[in-house]
N, C-alpha and C positions, 0 to 999 in steps of 0.2 A: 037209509034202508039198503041193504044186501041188493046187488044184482041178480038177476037170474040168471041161471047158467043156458048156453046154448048147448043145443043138441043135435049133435051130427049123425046121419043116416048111413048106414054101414057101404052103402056104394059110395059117398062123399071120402069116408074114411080108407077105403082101399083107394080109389083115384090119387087119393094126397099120399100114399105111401108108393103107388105105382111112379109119380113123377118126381119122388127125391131117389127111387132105387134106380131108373130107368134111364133119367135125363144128367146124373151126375150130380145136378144142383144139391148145396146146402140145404141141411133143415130150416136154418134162419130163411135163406132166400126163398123157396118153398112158402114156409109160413107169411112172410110177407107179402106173397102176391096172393094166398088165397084168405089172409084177413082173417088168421086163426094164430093161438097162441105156439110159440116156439117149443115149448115142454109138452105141448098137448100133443103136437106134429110127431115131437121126437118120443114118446110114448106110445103111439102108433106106429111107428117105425119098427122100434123092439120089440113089440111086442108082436108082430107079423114076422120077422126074423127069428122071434124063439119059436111061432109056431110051422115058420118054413114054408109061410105064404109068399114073406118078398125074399129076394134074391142079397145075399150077403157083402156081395162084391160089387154090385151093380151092371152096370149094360158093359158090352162086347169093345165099346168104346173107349171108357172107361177102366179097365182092365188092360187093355193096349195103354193107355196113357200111364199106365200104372208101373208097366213096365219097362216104356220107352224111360221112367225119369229112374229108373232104377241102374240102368245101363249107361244111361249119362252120369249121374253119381259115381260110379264105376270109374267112366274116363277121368271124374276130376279130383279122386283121392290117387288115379297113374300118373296124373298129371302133379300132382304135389308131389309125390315119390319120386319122381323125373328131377324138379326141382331144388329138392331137397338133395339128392345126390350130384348136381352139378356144383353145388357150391359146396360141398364135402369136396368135392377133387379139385375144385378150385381155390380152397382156401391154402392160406400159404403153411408146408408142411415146418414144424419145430424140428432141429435136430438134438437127439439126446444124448 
């Protein structure tokens, strides 16, 4: 016999999209602690984002984080560039 499906109440359902938009956390981890399906989570998520109830980008925190690893990425392709040209001048030159 078929299960029956559970039925979430629309404050249930904004609360679980306010603490994946808010807190950073994954949809998986999200759905995990509150013991509801991962597709069900992540279909209230989008579908509060297309209606421009939750927040796209997430919290103030998380946007900082967002950028600090964008600026680190930065130093560590100057940092290969650096590399990459010390051993261009260091290699032993051919004469022609």
């Amino acid at each position: 016999m078929a299960e029956k499906r559970r039925k979430f109440d629309p404050e249930f359902r904004e609360g679980a999209v306010r603490i994946v938009t808010e807190t950073g956390k994954t949809i998986a981890e999200v759905a995990a602690d509150l013991g509801i399906n991962e597709t069900t989570l992540a279909s209230w998520v989008s579908r509060a984002r297309r209606a421009g109830t939750a927040p796209v980008g997430g919290s103030d925190e998380l946007e900082r984080l967002r950028r600090e690893n964008a600026q680190l990425k930065g130093h560590k392709e100057l940092g290969m560039e650096r590399d990459v040209l010390k051993r261009c001048m260091g290699a032993p030159r051919s004469s022609v």
